[in-house]
C-alpha positions as CSV (number, residue, x, y, z in Angstrom):
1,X,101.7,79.8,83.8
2,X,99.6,78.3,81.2
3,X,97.5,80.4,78.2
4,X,94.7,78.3,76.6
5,X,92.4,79.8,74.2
6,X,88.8,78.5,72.1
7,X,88.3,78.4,69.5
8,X,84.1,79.1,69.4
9,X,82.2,77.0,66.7
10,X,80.5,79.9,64.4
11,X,83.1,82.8,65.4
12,X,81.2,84.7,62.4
13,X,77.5,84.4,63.7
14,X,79.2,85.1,66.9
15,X,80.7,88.3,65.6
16,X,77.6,88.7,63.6
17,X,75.2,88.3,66.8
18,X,77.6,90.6,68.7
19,X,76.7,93.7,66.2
20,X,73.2,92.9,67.0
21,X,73.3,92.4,70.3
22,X,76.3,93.1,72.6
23,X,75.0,92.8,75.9
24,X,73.8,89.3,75.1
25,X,76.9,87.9,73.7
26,X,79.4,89.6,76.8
27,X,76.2,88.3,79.0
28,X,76.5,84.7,77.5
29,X,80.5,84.6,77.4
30,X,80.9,86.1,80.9
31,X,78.5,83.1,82.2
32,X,80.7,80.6,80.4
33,X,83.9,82.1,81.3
34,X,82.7,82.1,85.0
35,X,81.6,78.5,85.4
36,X,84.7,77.5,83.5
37,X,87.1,79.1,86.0
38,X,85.5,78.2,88.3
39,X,85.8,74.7,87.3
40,X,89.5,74.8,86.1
41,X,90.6,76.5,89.8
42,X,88.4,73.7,91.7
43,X,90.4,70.7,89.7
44,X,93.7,72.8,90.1
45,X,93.3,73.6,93.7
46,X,92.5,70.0,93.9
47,X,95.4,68.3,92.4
48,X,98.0,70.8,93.2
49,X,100.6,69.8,96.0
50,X,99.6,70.0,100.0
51,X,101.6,70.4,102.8
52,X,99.8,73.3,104.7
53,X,97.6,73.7,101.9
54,X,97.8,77.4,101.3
55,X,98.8,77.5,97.9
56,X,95.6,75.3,96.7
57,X,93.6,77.2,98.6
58,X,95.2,80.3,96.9
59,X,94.5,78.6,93.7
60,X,90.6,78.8,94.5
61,X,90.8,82.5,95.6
62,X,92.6,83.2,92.8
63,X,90.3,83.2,89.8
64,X,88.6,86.4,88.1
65,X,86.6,86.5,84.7
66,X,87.3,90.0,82.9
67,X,85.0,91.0,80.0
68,X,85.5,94.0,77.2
69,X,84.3,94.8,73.9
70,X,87.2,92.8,72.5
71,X,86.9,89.8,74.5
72,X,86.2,87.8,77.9
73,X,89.8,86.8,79.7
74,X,89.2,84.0,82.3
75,X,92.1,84.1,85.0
76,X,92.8,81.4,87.3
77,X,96.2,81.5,89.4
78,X,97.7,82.1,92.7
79,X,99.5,85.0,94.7
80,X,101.6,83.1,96.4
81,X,105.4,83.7,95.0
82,X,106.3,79.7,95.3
83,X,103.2,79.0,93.1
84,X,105.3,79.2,90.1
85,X,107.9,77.2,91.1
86,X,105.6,74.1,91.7
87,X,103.9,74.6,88.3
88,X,107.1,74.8,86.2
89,X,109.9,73.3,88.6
90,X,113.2,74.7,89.0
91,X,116.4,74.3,87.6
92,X,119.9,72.7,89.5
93,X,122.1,75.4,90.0
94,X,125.7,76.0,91.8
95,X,126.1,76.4,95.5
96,X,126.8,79.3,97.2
97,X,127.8,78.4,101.0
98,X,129.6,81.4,102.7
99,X,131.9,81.2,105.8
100,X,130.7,81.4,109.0
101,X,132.8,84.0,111.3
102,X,133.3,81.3,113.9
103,X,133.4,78.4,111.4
104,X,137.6,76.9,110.7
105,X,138.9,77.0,107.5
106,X,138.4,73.0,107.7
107,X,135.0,72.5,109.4
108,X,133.3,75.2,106.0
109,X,135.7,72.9,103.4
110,X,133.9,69.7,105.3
111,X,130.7,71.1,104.9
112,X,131.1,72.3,101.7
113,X,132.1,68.6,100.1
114,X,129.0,67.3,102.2
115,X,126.3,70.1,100.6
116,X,128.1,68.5,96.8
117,X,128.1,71.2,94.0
118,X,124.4,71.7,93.0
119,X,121.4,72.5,94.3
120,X,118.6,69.6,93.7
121,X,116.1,71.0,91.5
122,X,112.7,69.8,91.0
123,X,110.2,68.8,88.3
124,X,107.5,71.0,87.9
125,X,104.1,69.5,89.2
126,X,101.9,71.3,86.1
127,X,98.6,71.7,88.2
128,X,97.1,74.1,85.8
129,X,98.5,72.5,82.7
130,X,96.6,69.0,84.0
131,X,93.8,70.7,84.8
132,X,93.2,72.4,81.7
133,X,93.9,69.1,79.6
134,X,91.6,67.2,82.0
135,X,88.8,69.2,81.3
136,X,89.4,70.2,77.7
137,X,86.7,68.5,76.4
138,X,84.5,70.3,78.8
139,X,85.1,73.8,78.6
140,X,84.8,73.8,74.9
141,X,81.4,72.5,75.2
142,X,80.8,75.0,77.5
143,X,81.7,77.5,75.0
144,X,79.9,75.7,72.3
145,X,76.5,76.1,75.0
146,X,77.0,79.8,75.4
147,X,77.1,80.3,71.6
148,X,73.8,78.2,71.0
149,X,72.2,80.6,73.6
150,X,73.2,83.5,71.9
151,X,71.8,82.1,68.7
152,X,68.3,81.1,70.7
153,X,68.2,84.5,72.7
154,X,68.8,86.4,68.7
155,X,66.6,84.1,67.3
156,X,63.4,85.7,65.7
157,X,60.2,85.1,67.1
């Protein structure tokens, strides 16, 4: 789907603090990471597509935060095998219409002309590209919060 990174203000003191102090750094990113896909899947989930509304609500079940000595990975997606269809669209592609055993010759070459040559493909709706541009400006100041808590938590004193 879509792969966003930040860019942390202060990556040294980060790596710095994170020598120091591991356990507060993953604690700090992990609590970032969290509220922020938590927040991406809620605006996905609310402006992807409904018709019976189980992809968006997919969309909401779908998020995890993973965290390791090299890094915290925020997923937000969806199970569902049409998910990535919607996101990215699909392309026009030839028909294939076979002949049905009781169909004539004439009635499949009628239906055939009517169906046309292509498939109608479809624009992809970008839910989770939109919702990670809406809320840019947000989850790098969440980022930016995390790493001044780090800084207060090392701070001497």
């Amino acid at each position: 789907m879509e792969i966003y990174s930040v860019d942390v203000v202060g990556l040294g003191e980060l790596q710095a603090a994170f020598l120091k102090a591991p356990a507060i750094v993953i604690e700090e990113l992990d609590r970032a990471m969290t509220e922020v896909t938590l927040m991406t899947a809620r605006e996905t989930s609310e402006i992807t597509p409904r018709v019976l509304g189980a992809l968006a609500a997919s969309v909401v079940k779908g998020h995890r935060v993973e965290v390791s000595e090299t890094g915290v990975l925020g997923i937000v997606g969806s199970e569902l095998n049409y998910a990535l269809p919607v996101e990215i669209g699909v392309k026009s592609r030839p028909r294939r219409l076979h002949q049905g055993t009781k169909e004539s010759a004439n009635a499949f070459e009628r239906r055939r002309q009517r169906a046309g040559p292509m498939t109608k493909g479809s624009d992809g709706r970008r839910m989770y590209a939109l919702a990670l541009a809406y809320q840019d400006a947000e989850i790098r100041r969440r980022f930016d919060d995390a790493a001044a808590r780090i800084a207060a938590r090392l701070a001497p004193g």
